[in-house]
C-alpha positions, 0 to 999 in steps of 0.5 A: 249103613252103606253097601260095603259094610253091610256086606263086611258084617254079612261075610262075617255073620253068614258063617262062622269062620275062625278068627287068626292074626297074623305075626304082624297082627299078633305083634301090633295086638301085643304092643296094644295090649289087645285082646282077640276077644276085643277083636271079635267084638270090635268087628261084630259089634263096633259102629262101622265108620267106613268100609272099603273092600280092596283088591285081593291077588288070591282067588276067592278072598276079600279083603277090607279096610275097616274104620270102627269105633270100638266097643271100649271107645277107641277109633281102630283101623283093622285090614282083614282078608276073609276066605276060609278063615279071617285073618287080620293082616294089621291093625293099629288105634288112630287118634280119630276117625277121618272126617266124613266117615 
C-alpha cells in the first residue's frame, strides 16, 4: 500500500471520529440508494485503489480523494475532509477505476 493510503486509513483508525455527509453528500447518498453504514464500511475496509490528499483552505484539516472498491463490488470515488470530524464533501459510483490505480 502506498504513503497516502496508509496515512487515509491511519487518520481514520487513530481516533474515532463521527462520520457526517454533507447536504451534497446526503442528496447523492439518497439518489444511490447508499447506506451511512456502507460508507463506513467502504472506508475501513474497501480495497483502496488511489488516495490523493488535496489542499485544504482551513487549518488542521485534510482533505482526500479516495478511489475504492467497494465491500458490495462497486468502484466508488468519495471526496472527505477530516479534522474533528469526517465529513464527506461528495461521493458518486463510477463505472471503473482509472487505469493504473
Amino acid at each position: 500500500m502506498d504513503d497516502a493510503r496508509d496515512q487515509f486509513r491511519n487518520v481514520l483508525v487513530r481516533q474515532k471520529r463521527q462520520l457526517v455527509l454533507t447536504h451534497h453528500a446526503q442528496m447523492r447518498a439518497s439518489e444511490r440508494e447508499l447506506e451511512n453504514r456502507l460508507i463506513q464500511t467502504d472506508l475501513l475496509t474497501g480495497e483502496m485503489k488511489s488516495v490523493e490528499e488535496q489542499a485544504s483552505e482551513i487549518a488542521g484539516e485534510r482533505v482526500f480523494d479516495i478511489h475504492v472498491i467497494g465491500t458490495d463490488g462497486q468502484p466508488m470515488r468519495y471526496v472527505l475532509a477530516i479534522n474533528n470530524l469526517i465529513r464527506v464533501i461528495t461521493l458518486m459510483k463510477v463505472s471503473r477505476i482509472k487505469p493504473g490505480d
